[in-house]
C-alpha positions as CSV (number, residue, x, y, z in Angstrom):
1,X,3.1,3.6,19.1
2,X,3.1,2.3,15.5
3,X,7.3,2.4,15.4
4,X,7.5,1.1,18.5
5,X,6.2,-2.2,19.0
6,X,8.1,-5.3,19.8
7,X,7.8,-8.9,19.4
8,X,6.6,-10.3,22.7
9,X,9.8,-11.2,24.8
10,X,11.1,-14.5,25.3
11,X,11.9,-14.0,29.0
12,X,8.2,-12.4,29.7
13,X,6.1,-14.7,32.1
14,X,6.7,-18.0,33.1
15,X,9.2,-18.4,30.6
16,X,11.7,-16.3,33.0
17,X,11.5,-19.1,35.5
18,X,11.8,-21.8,32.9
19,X,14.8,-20.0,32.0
20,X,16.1,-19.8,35.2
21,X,15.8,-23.3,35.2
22,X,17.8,-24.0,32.4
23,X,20.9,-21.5,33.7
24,X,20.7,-23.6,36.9
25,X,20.8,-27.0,35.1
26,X,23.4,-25.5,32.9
27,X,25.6,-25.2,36.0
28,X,24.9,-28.4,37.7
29,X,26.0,-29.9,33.8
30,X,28.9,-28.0,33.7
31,X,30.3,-29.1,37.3
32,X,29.1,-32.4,36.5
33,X,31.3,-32.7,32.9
34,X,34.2,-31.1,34.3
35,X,34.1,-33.5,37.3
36,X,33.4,-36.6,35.0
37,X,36.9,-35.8,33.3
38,X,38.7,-35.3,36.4
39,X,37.6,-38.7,37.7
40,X,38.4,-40.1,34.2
41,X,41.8,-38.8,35.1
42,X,42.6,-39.7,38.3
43,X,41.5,-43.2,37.1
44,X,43.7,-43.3,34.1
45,X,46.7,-42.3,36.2
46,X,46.3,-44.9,38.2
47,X,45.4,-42.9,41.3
48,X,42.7,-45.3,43.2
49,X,44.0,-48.2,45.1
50,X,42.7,-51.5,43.7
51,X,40.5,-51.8,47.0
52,X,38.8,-48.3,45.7
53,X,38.4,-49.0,42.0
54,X,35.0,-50.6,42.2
55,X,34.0,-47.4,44.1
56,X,35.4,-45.3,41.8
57,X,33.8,-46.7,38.6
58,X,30.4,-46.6,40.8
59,X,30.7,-43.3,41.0
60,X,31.5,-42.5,37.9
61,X,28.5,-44.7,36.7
62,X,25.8,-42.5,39.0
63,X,27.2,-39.0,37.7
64,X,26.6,-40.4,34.2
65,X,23.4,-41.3,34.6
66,X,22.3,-38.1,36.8
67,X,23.7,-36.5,33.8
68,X,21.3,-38.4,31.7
69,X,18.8,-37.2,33.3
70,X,20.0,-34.2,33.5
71,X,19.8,-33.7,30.0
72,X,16.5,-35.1,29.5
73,X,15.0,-32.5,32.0
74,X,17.2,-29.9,29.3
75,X,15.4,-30.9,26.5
76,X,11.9,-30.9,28.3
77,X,12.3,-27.9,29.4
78,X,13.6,-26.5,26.1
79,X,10.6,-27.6,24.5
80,X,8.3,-26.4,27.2
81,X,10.2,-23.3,26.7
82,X,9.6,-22.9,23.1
83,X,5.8,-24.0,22.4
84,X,4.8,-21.3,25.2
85,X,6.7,-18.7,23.3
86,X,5.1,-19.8,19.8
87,X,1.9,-19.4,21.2
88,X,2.4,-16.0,23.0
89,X,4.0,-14.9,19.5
90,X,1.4,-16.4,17.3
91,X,-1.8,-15.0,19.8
92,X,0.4,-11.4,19.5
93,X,0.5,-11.7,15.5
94,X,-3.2,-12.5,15.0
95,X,-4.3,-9.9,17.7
96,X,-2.3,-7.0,16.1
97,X,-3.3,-8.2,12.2
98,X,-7.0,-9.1,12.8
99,X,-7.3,-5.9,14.9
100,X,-6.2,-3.8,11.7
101,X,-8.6,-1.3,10.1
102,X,-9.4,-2.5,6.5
103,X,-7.2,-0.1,4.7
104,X,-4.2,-2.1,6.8
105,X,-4.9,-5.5,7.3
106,X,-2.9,-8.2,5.4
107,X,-4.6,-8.4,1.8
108,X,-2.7,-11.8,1.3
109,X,-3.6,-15.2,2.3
110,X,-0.3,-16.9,1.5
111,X,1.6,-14.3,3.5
112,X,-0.4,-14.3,6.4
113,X,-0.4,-17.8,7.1
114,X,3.6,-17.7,6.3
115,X,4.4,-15.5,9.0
116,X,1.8,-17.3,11.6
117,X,3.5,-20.7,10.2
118,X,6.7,-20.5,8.9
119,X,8.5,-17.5,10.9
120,X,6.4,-18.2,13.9
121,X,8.5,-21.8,14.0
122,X,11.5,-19.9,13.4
123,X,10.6,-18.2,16.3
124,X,10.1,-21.5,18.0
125,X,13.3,-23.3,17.0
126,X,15.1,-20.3,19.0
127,X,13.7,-20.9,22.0
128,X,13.7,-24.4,21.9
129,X,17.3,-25.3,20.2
130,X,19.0,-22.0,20.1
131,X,18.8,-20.3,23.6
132,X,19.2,-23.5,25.6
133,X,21.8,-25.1,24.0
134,X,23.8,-21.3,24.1
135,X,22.9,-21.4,28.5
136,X,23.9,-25.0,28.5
137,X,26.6,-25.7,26.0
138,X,27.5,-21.5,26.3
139,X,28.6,-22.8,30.5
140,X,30.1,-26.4,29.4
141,X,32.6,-24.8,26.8
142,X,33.1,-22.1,29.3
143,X,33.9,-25.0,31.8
144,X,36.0,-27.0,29.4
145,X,38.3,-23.9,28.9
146,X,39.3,-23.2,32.7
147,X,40.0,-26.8,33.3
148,X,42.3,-26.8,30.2
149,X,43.8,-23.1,31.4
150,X,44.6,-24.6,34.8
151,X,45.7,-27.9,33.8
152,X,47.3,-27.2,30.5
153,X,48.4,-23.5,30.9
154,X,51.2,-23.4,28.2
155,X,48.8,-24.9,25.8
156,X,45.5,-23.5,26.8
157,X,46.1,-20.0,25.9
158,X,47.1,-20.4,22.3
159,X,43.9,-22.6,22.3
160,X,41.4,-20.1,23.1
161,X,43.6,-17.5,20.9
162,X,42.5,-19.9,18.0
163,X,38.7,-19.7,19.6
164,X,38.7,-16.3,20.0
165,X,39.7,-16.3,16.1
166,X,37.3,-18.4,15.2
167,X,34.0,-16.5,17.1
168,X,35.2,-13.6,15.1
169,X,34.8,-15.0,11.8
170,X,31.3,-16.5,13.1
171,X,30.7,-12.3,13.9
172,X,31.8,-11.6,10.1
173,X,29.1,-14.2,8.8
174,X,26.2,-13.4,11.1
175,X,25.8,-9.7,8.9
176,X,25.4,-11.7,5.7
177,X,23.8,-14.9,6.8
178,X,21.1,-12.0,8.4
179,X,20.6,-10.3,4.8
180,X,20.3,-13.7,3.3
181,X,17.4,-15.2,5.7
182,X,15.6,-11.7,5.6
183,X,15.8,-12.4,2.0
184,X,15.2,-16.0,1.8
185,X,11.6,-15.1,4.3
186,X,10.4,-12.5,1.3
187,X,11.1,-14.5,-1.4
188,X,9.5,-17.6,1.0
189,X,6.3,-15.6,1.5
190,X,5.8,-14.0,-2.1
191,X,5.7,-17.6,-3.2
192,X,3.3,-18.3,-0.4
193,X,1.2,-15.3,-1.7
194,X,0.9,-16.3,-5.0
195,X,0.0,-20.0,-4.0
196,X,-2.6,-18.5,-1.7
197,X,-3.8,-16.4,-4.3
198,X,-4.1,-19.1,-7.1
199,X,-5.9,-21.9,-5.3
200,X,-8.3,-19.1,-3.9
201,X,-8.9,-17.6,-7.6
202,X,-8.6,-21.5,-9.0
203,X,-11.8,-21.1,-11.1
204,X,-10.9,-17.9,-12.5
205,X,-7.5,-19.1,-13.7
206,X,-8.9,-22.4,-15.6
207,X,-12.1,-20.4,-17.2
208,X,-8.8,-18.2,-18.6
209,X,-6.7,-20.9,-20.0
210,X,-3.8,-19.6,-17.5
211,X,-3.2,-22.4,-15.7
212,X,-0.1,-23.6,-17.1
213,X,0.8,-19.4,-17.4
214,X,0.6,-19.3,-13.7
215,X,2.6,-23.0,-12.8
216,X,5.2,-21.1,-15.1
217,X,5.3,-18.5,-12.5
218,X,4.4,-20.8,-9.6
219,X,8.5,-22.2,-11.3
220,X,9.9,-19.0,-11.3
221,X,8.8,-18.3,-7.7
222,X,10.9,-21.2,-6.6
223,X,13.7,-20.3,-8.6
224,X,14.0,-16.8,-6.9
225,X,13.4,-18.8,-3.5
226,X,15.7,-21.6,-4.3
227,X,18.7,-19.3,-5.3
228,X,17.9,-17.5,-1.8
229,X,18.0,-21.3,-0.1
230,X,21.3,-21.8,-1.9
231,X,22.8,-18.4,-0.3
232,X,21.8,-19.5,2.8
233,X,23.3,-22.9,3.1
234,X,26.2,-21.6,1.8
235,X,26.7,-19.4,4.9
236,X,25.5,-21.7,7.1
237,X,28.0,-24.4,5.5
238,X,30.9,-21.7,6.7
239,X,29.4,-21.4,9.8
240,X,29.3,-25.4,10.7
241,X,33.0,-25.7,8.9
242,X,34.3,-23.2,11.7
243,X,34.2,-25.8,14.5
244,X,35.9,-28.7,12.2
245,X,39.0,-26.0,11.3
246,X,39.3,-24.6,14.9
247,X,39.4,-28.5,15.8
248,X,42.6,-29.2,12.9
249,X,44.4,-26.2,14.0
250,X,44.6,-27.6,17.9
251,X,45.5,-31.1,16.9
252,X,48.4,-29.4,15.0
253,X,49.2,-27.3,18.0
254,X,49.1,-30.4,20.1
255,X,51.3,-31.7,18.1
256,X,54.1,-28.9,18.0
257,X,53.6,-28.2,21.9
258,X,56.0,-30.5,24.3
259,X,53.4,-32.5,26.7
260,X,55.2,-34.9,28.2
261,X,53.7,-38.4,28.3
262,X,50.7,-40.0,26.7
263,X,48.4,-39.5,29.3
264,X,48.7,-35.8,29.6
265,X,48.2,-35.6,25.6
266,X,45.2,-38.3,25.7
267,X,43.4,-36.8,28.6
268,X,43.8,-33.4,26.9
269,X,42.4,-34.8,23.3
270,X,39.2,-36.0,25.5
271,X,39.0,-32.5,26.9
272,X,39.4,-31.4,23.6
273,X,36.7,-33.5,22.1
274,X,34.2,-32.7,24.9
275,X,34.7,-29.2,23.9
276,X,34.3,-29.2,20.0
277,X,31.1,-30.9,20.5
278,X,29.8,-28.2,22.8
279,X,30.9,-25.4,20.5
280,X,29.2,-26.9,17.7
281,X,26.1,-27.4,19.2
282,X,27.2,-23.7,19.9
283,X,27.1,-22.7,16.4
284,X,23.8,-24.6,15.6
285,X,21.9,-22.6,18.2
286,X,24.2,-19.4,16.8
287,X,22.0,-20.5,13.2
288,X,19.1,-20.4,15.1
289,X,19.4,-17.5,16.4
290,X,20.3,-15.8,12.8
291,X,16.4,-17.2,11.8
292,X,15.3,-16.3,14.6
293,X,16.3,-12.5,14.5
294,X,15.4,-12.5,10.5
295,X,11.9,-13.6,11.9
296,X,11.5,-11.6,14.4
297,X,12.4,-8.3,12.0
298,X,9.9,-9.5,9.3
299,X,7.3,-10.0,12.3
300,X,7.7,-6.7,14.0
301,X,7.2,-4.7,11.0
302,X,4.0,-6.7,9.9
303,X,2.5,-5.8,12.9
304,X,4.1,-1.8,12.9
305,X,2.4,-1.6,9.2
306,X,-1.3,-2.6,10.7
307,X,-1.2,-0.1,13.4
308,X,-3.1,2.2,13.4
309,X,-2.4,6.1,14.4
310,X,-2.9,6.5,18.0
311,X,-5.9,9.1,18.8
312,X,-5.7,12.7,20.9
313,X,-8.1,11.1,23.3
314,X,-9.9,8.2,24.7
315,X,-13.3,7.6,24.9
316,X,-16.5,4.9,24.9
317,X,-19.7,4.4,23.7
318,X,-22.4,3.1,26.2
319,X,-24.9,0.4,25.2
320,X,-27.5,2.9,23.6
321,X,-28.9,3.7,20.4
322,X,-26.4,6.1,18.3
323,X,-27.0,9.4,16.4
324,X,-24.9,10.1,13.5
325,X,-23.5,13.2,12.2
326,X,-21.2,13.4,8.8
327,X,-19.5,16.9,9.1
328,X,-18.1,17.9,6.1
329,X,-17.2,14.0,5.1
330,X,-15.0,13.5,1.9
331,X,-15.2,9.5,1.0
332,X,-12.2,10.1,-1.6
333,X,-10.3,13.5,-2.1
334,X,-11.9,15.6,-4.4
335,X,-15.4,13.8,-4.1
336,X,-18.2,15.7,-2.9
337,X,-18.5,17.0,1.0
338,X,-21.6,15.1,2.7
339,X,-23.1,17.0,5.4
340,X,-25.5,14.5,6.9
341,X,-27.4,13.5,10.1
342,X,-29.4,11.3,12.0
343,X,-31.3,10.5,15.5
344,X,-31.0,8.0,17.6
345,X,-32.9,5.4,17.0
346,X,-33.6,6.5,13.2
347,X,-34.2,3.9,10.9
348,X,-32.1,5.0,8.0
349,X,-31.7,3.9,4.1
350,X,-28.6,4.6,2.1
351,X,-29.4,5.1,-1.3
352,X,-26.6,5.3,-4.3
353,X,-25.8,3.7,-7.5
354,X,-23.0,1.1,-7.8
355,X,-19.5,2.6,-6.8
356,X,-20.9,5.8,-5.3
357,X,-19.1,4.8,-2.0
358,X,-22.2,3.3,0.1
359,X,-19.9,0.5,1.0
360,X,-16.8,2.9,1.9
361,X,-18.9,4.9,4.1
362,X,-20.2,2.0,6.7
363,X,-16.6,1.0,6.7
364,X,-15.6,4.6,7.8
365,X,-18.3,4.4,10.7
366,X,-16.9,1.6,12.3
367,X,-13.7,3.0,11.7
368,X,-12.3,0.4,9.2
369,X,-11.3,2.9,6.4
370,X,-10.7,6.2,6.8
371,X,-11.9,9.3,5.2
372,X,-10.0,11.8,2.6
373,X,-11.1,14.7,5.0
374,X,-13.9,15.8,7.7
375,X,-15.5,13.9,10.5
376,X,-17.9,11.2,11.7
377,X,-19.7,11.7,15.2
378,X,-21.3,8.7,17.2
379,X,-23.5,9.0,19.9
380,X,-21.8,13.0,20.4
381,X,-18.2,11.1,20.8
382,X,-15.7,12.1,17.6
383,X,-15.0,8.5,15.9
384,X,-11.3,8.9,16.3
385,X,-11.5,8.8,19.7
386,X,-13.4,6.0,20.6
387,X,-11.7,3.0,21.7
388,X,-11.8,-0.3,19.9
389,X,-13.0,-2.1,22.4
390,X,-16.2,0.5,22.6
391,X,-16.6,0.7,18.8
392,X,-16.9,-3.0,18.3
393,X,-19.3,-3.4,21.1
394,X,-21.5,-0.5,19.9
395,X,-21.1,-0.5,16.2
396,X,-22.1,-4.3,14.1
397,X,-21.4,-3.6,10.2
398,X,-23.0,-7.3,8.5
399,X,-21.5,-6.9,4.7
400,X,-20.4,-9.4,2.1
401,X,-16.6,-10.0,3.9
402,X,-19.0,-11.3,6.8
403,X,-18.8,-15.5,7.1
404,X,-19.7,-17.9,8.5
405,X,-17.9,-20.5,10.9
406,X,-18.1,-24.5,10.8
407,X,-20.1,-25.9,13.4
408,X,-23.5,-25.4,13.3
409,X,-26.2,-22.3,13.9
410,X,-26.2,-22.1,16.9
411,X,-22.8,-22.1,17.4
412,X,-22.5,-19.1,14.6
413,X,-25.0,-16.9,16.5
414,X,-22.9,-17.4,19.9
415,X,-20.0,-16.9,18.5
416,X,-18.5,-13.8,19.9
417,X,-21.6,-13.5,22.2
418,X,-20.3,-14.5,25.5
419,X,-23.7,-12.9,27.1
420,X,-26.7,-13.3,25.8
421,X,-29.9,-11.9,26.5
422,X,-32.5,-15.3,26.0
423,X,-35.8,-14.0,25.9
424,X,-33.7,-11.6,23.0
425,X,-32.2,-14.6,21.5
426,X,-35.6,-16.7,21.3
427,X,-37.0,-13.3,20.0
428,X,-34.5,-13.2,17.0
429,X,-34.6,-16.4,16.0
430,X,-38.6,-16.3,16.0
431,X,-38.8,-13.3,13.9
432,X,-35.7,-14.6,11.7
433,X,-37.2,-17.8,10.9
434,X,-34.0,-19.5,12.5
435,X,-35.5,-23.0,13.6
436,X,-33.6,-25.6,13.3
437,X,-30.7,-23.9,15.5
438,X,-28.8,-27.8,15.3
439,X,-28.2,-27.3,11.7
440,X,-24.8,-28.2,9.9
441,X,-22.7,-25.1,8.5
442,X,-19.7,-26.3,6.8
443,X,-17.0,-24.1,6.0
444,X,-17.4,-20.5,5.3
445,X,-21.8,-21.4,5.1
446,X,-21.0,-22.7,1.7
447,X,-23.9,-26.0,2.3
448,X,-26.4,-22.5,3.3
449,X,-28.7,-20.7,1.3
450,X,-28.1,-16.9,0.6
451,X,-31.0,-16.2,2.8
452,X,-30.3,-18.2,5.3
453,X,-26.7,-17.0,5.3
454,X,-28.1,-13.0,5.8
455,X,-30.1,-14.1,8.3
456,X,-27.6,-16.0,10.3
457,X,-25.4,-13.0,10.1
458,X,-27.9,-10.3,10.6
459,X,-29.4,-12.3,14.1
460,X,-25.4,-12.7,15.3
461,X,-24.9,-9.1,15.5
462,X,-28.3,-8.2,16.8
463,X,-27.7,-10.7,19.3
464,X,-24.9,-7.9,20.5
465,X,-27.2,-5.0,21.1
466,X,-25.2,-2.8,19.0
467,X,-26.6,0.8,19.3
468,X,-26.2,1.2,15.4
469,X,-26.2,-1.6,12.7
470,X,-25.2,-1.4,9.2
471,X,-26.8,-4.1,7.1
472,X,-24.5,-3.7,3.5
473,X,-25.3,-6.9,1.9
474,X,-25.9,-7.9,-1.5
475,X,-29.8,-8.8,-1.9
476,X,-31.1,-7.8,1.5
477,X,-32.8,-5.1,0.3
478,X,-34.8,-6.6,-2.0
479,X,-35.6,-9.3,0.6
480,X,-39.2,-7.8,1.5
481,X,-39.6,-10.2,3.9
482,X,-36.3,-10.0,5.8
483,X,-36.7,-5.9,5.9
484,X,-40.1,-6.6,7.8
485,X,-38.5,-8.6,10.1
486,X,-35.7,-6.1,10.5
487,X,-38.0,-3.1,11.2
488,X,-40.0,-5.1,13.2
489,X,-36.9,-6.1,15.7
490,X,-35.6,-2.1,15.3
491,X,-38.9,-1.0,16.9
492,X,-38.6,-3.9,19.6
493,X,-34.8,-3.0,20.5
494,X,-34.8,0.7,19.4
495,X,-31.2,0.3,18.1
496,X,-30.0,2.8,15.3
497,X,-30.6,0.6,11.7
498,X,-29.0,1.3,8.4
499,X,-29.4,-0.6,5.5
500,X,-27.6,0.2,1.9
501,X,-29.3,0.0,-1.3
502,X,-29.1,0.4,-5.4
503,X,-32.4,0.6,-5.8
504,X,-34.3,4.3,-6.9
505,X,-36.3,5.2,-3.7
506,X,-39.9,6.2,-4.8
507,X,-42.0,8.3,-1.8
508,X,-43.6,4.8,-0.8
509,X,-40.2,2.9,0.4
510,X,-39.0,6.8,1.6
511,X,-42.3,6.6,4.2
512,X,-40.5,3.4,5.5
513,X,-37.5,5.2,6.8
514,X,-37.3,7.9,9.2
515,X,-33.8,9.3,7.1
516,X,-33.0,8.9,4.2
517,X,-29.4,9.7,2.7
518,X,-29.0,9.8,-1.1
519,X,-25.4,10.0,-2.8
């Protein structure tokens, strides 16, 4: 599963029949072109009577402007074209990242947003200025060179002989210009990651005097990505120069070759024009394309490097409360096996001093690390087995990575909580002490108090009905008043309650819990 997945595809959807559109205007612009220079001809030779000239240029007026129009509907339709694919790639991207255990999810700001930014508008500019212009400018060119073959035919094959030559020197650069943009996105998004990294860590880098140490490295970032940049437009230079050469070497052809009279050489000159502009709009979308395919590599294996191994078998959880078995259960290799239980139901306390591996071990029951050896059984289902969908219904970890959203309380306790449970609801937020559910939360909770944060987060994952919660947050268990209320809403919903502590258990706090686990 892992090596196999694949950026979502641009034809997928209703983007096949905005495609089709495209091909089909791409034909109609063709025709249209190629008969616009025909008329142009028969006009310049003198063809029309003087009684039909008026006609004529009538006619030739109306195709213009159809082909106006024409155009615009080209571009709309490119554009419409691209956003829809951005936002299936970008929805794709956060899906596979966010859906990564712990162990595999992106560790770097800078780097995520890069690739949900940056590459995802490189994605974007293919669909929008690449693949259109190669249906509609691909059928023009392709037009333009059977109306030379069949009107010019001692000239027209030594001209596509130099086109021909001239395509495979574009093939010779695409290899290159592809290593260089698959460089030029690293050295992009290490820079990216290192920005992200220092505003994040801002106050730790001034209370160490680094800050001019790390806008020395913020320099030499750029450099690395500048000298990439420079690579880069200097293939992309050759490729644009392609067009301009292939356009010298047919004047100078034209210029050996017998034509006869000036109209036959003028008419083929505007034939010649029409098609140098089409093949270098050609070579633009070619570009795109390069960016796009470096994009759509660097994308690809982001998401392959988050997936997780595929399991034997498939299985769910149902909305009850969840016993817990530990068989054998190495944290880290070498460390001690745990062989440890509990009901359903249980109210359990996980006692340990700091860096014992309390934290590591509710991350491995809701599957997001994993352990050195043995095995973790939920409800009678092996964890490996049970499908995400299940896990997250059935199994709410609140721990210090848990935030909060912007908007206000009430908005934080729904969020994710499509179906609620009212009477529940009312019931949490009465025991909780949540009362003024209108409140403003800024960013992240930071206008909150610490309390109120835990509180916030513990009543938005009750508010699921998990059948076991983990409660692995800093100060909670010292919170008498907050561990009431927890036990208190355990007994009423009978779900399966863990909470970590530091603290020494004495037999008085051990009479609180029905299990009690100790490494």
């Amino acid at each position: 599963m892992s090596s196999t997945i694949t950026l979502v595809a641009l034809q997928a959807g209703k983007r096949r029949r905005l495609i089709t559109y495209l091909v089909a205007l791409g034909l109609v612009l063709t025709a249209l072109n190629v008969g616009g220079v025909l008329l142009i001809q028969h006009l310049w030779q003198g063809h029309d009577a003087s009684e039909n000239l008026p006609l004529s240029i009538a006619l030739f007026v109306v195709l213009v402007a159809v082909m106006g129009s024409l155009y615009y509907a080209e571009a709309v339709l490119a554009e419409k074209l691209g956003l829809d694919y951005v936002k299936a790639v970008r929805q794709q991207l956060y899906a596979t990242l966010m859906s990564a255990p712990q162990q595999q999810s992106p560790q770097r700001v800078g780097v995520a947003m890069t690739r949900l930014i940056t590459d995802a508008n490189n994605i974007k500019n293919w669909a929008s200025l690449g693949a259109p212009v190669f249906i509609t400018h691909g059928l023009s060119l392709v037009g333009y060179c059977i109306l030379i073959l069949v009107q010019w035919p001692h000239v027209g094959w030594l001209l596509l002989a130099l086109m021909a030559f001239a395509l495979m020197a574009t093939a010779l650069l695409t290899a290159p210009m592809m290593r260089t943009a698959l460089t030029l996105r690293r050295d992009r998004g290490r820079l990216s990651g290192h920005i992200g990294e220092m505003i994040i860590a801002n106050l730790s880098v001034q209370q160490a005097g680094r800050v001019n140490r790390e806008a020395k490295r913020l320099g030499r970032h750029s450099d690395l990505l500048a000298d990439s940049a420079v690579n880069y437009a200097r293939l992309r230079s050759l490729l644009a120069v392609n067009p301009m050469l292939l356009q010298q070497l047919a004047l100078l052809v034209l210029a050996v070759s017998a034509l006869g009279d000036g109209d036959h050489q003028a008419m083929l000159l505007l034939v010649l024009g029409l098609m140098f502009v089409s093949l270098t709009r050609i070579m633009q979308a070619w570009e795109h394309g390069v960016t796009y395919y470096a994009a759509k590599q660097r994308l690809e294996f982001a998401m392959r490097k988050v997936q997780p191994i595929p399991a034997e078998k498939s299985t769910k959880l149902t909305n009850q409360p969840l016993s817990i078995k530990l068989r054998d259960l190495a944290l880290i290799p070498d460390s001690p096996l745990l062989k440890l239980s509990a009901a359903a139901g249980d109210r359990i306390i996980l006692s340990g001093l700091q860096c014992s591996g309390k934290s590591l071990l509710t991350l491995m029951l809701c599957r997001q690390a994993l352990p050195a050896s043995g095995r973790i059984v939920l409800g009678g289902r092996r964890l490996e087995w049970l499908t995400a969908a299940s896990l997250h219904r059935a199994v709410q970890l609140v721990n210090d990575d848990a935030q909060l959203m912007r908007g206000s309380i009430e908005s934080n306790l729904l969020y994710g909580n499509r179906h609620i449970d009212t009477a529940w609801f009312e019931r949490i937020c009465q025991v909780l002490e949540l009362e003024d559910l209108n409140q403003t939360v800024t960013e992240l909770g930071s206008n909150l108090s610490s309390g109120l944060t835990q509180r916030i987060l513990i009543a938005r994952a009750l508010l699921k009905k998990p059948g076991l919660l983990m409660v692995d947050r800093a100060g909670v268990d010292r919170d008498n008043p907050l561990q009431q209320a927890m036990l208190t809403l355990q007994k009423e919903g009978g779900f399966t309650y863990l909470l970590t502590t530091r603290r020494k258990l004495n037999s008085k706090l051990k009479a609180q819990w029905d299990t009690v686990w100790e490494i």
